[in-house]
C-alpha positions in Angstrom: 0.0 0.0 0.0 2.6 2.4 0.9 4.4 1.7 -2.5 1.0 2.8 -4.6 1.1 6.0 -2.5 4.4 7.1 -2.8 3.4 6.3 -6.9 0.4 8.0 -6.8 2.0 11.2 -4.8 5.4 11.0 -7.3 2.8 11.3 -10.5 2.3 14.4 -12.4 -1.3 14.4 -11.9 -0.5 14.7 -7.5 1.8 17.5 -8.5 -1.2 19.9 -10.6 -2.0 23.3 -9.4 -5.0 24.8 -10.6 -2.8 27.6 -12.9 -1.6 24.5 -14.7 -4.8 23.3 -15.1 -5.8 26.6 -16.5 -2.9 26.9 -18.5 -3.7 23.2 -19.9 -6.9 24.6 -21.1 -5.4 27.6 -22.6 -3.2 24.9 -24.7 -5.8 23.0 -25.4 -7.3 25.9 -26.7 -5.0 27.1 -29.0 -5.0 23.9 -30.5 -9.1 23.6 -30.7 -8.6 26.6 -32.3 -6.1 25.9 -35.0 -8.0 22.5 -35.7 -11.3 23.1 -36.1 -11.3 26.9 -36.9 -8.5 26.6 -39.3 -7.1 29.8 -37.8 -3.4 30.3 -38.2 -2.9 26.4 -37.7 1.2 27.0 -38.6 1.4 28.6 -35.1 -1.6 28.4 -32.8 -0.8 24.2 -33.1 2.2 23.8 -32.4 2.4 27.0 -29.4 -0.8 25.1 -28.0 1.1 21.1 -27.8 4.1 23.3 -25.8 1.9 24.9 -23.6 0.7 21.7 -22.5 3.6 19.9 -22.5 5.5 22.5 -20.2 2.4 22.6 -17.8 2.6 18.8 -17.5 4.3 18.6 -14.1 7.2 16.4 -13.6 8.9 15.8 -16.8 11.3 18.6 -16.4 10.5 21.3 -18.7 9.0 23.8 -16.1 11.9 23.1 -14.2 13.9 24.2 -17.1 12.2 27.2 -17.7 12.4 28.0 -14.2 16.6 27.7 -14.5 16.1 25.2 -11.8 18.2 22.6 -14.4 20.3 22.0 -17.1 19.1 21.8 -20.9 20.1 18.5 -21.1 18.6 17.0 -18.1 15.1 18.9 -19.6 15.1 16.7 -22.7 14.9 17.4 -26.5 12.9 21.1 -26.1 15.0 22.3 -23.5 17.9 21.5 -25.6 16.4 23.2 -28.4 14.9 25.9 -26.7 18.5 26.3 -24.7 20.3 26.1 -28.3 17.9 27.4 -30.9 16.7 30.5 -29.3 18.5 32.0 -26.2 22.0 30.4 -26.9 22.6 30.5 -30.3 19.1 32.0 -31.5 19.6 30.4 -35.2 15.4 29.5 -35.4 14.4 33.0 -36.3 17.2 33.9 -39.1 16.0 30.5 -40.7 12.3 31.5 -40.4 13.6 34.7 -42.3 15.6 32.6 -45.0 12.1 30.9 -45.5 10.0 34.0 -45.5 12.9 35.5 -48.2 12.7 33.1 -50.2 8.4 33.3 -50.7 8.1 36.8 -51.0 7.8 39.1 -53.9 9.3 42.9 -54.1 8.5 44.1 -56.8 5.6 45.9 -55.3 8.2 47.6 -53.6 10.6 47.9 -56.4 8.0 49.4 -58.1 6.5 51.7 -56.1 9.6 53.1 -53.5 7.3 55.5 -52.2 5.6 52.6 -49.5 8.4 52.1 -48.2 7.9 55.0 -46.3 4.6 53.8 -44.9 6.3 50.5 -43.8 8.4 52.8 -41.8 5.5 54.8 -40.5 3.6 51.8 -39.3 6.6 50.7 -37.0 5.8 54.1 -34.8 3.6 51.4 -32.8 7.0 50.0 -31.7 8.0 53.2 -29.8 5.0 54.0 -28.0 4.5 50.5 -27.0 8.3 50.8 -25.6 8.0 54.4 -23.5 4.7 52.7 -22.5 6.8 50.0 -21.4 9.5 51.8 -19.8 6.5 54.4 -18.1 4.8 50.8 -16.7 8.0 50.0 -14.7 9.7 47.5 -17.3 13.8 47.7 -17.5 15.2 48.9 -21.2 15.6 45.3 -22.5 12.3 44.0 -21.9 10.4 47.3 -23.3 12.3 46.9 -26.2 11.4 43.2 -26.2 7.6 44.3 -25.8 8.2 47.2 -28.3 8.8 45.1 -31.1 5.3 43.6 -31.2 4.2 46.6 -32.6 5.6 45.6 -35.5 3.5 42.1 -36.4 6.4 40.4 -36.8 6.5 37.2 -34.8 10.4 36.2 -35.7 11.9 39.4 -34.7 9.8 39.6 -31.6 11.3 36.1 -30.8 14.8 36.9 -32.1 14.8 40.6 -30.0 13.0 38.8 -27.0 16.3 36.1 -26.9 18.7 38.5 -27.3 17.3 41.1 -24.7 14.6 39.7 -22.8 14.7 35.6 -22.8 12.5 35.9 -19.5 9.5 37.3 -21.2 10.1 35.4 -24.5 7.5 33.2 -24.0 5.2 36.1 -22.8 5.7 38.4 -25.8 6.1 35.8 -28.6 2.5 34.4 -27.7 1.1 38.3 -27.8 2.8 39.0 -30.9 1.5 35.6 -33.1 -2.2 36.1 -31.4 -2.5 39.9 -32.5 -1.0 38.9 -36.2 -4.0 36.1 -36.0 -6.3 38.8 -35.0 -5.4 41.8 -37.5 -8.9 40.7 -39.0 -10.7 42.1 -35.9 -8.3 44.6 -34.6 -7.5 46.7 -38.3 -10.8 47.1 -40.0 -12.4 49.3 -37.3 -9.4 52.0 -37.2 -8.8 51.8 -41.1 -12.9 52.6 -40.9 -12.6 55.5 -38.5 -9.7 57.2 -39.7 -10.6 57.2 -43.5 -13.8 58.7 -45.1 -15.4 56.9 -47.7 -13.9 58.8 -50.7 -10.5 58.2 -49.6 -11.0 54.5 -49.2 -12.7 54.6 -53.1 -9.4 56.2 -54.1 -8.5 54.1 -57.3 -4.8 53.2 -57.9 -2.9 52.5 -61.3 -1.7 49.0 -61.3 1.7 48.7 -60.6 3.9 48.6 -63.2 6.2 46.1 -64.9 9.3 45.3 -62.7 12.2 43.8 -64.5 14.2 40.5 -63.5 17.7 42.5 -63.3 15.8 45.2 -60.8 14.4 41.6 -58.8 18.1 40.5 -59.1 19.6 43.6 -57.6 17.5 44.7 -55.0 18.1 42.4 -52.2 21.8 42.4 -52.2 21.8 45.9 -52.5 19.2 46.5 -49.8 21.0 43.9 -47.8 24.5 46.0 -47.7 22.9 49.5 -47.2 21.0 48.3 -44.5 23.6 46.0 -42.0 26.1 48.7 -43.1 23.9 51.4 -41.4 22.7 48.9 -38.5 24.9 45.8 -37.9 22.9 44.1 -36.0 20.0 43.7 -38.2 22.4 41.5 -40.1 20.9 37.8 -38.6 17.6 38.6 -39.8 18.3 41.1 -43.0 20.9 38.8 -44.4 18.8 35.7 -44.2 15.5 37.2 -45.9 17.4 39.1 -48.7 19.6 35.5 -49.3 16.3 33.4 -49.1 14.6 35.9 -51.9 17.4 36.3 -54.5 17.9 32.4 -54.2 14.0 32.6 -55.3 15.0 35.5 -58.0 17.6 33.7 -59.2 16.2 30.9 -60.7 19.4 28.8 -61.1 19.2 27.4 -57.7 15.5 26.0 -57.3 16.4 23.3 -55.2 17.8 26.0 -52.4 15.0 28.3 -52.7 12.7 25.2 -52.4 14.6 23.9 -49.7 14.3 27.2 -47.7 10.2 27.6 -48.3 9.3 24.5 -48.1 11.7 21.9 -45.7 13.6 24.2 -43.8 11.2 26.7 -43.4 8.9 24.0 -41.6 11.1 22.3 -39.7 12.7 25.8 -37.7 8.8 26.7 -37.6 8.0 23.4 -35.8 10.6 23.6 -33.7 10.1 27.5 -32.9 6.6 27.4 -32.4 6.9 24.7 -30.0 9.5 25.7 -28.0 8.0 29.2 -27.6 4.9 27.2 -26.1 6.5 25.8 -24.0 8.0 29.0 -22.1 4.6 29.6 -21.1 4.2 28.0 -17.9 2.1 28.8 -15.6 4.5 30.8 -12.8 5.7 32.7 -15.8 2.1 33.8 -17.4 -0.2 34.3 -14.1 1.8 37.3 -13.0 0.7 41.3 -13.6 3.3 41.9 -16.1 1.8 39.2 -18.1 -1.6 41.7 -18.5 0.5 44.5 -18.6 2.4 43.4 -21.4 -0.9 42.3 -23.3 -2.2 45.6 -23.7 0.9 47.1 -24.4 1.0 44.7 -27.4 -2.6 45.6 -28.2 -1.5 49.4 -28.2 1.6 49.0 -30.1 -0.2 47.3 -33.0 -3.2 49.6 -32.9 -0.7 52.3 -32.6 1.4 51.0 -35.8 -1.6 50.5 -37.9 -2.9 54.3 -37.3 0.8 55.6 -38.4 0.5 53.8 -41.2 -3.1 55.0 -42.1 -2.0 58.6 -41.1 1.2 59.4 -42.9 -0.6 57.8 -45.8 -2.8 60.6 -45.5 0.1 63.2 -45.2 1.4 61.8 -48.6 -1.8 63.1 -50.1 -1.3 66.3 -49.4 2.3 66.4 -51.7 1.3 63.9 -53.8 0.0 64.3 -57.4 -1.5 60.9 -57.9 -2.8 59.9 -55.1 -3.1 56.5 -53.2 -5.6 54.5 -51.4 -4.7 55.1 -47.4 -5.9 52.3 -46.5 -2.6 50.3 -48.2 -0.7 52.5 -44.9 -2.1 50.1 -42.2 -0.6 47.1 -44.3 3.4 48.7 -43.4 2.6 46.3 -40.3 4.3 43.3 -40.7 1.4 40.7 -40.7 2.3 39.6 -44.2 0.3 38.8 -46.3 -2.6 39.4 -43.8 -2.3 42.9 -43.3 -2.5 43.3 -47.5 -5.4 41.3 -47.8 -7.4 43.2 -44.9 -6.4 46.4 -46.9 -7.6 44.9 -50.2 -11.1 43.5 -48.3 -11.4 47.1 -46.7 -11.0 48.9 -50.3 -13.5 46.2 -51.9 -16.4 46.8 -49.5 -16.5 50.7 -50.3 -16.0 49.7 -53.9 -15.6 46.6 -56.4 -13.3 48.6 -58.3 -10.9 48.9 -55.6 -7.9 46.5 -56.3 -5.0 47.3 -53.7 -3.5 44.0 -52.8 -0.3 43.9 -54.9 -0.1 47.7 -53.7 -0.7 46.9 -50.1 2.3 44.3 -50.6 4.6 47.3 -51.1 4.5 48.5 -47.4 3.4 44.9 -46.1 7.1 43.7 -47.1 8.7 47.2 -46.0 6.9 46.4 -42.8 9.2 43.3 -42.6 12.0 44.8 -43.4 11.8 47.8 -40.9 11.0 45.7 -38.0 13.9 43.8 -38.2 16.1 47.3 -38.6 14.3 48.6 -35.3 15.0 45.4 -33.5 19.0 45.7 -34.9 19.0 49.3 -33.6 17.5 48.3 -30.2 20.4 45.3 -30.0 22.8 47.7 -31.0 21.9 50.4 -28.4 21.1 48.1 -25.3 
């Protein structure tokens, strides 16, 4: 008898709390979510399996997270997470090497001028980090919170590892859910800071952009950009690499090996790993609200930049463009384009502004990952 006791008080299920049980639901949510919504299954999936296997008691993960043991005596995530994100932090750069390698810039090529909103929208990143600072949060982790403003899930991880691992888990979570949600949170303040006319504004289609232009852009960019900030260079170097493999042409297996294997595997391993830094000491504490609605204020905050300096433009600019491409220079790609596109089609059918909102949608990308190399560079 005594033996089945000591069993019984050694299992995990002896050694639940009532925050783990809640945090198991939360999991278990994420993935009901991903499953049977079909929303964001990529992330919300995997994130939701490693918030219930870190709340799992007993196993050593939450022991791990807690810096109560080693990686290696944690097991295969705690290795990974140890290695892949606050050691060597290689998982994001190869998350950029895949995202390179998809995109597309010639909306950009063609039209320089959104770069400037892409820019614009990332002024959600510094009011979410004086917020931050004003809230009672050290320099490293308001930058770390910062960065969700700009939608950009692999820079908020990569920043978080380099600056802030203890709220990695934390912001990398907040970041992913308000890119799932740019559905609910854009349309209303794209509604309420544009009239109707502005949001009928017609656009030119872009024009033509030529293979050389494709070919030279992202080295170019690439240089200008790590030679004005360094440490942008993980995440810059990998996404212009991973597109002008795709531009190329002459190495398809590489550029298919970066979308397609690669890209899955670090997004596997990432997404789970990040799950599992959200045990349940870690998430039921104040900062953990606090640094929720910072997140919610640095992307509402990014999205109205974008929306309003698109609006400033008009005023200098002879040919006008739709202001409702501005709330795309978030990130959230391609999400953030298609909202802008959906947005333009319900004031009018005629209203065709996805391969425009790409412009600042990719420059959006790009200027994230230069604010998070400034913030590196400075703290």
């Amino acid at each position: 008898m005594k033996e089945l006791v000591d069993f019984i008080e050694a299992s995990g299920a002896a050694q639940l709390d009532w925050r783990a049980v809640v945090m198991l639901v939360v999991g278990f949510g994420f993935i009901f979510v991903a499953v049977k919504q079909n929303r964001e299954p990529y992330v919300l999936l995997p994130i939701g399996l490693g918030i219930v296997l870190t709340n799992l008691p007993g196993h050593g993960m939450a022991e791990f997270v807690s810096g109560s043991i080693t990686p290696q005596e944690s097991g295969i995530f705690g290795v990974i997470l140890h290695y892949g994100l606050s050691l060597w932090n290689i998982l994001p750069p190869l998350i950029f090497l895949g995202l390179g390698a998809m995109q597309d810039f010639s909306p950009l090529i063609a039209n320089p001028k959104t770069l400037l909103l892409g820019a614009a929208a990332q002024v959600g990143i510094f009011v979410a980090f004086w917020g931050a600072l004003v809230t009672g949060f050290d320099l490293n982790e308001a930058a770390a919170i910062g960065i969700i403003g700009g939608a950009d899930g692999p820079t908020t991880i990569f920043l978080s590892a380099v600056l802030a691992p203890d709220i990695l888990g934390i912001t990398a979570v907040i970041a992913y859910t308000y890119m799932a949600s740019v559905v609910f949170i854009q349309p209303p303040l794209m509604k309420l800071l544009t009239t109707r006319r502005e949001r009928e504004i017609e656009m030119k289609p872009p024009r033509e952009v030529s293979r050389l232009e494709k070919l030279l852009f992202p080295p170019i960019a690439m240089v200008l950009i790590i030679l004005a900030v360094p440490a942008s260079a993980p995440l810059i170097a990998m996404f212009m690499i991973g597109n002008l493999f795709k531009e190329s042409g002459v190495v398809p297996r590489l550029s298919g090996a970066a979308s397609n294997e690669l890209l899955n595997i670090a997004t596997i391993f990432l997404m789970i790993t990040v799950g599992t830094k959200l045990e349940a000491d870690v998430v039921f504490q104040v900062q953990t609200l606090q640094i929720l609605g910072l997140g919610l204020l640095a992307f509402a905050c990014g999205t109205v930049g974008g929306l309003l300096f698109a609006k400033l433009m008009n005023l200098f600019l002879k040919e006008k463009i739709n202001p409702l491409i501005g709330s795309a220079g978030v990130s959230a790609v391609p999400m953030a384009a298609r909202i802008s596109h959906n947005v333009g089609q319900e004031s009018s059918p005629r209203v065709y502004l996805l391969a425009h909102a790409m412009g600042p949608n990719v420059a959006g990308v790009i200027g994230s990952a230069v604010v998070a190399g400034v913030f590196i560079s400075l703290l």
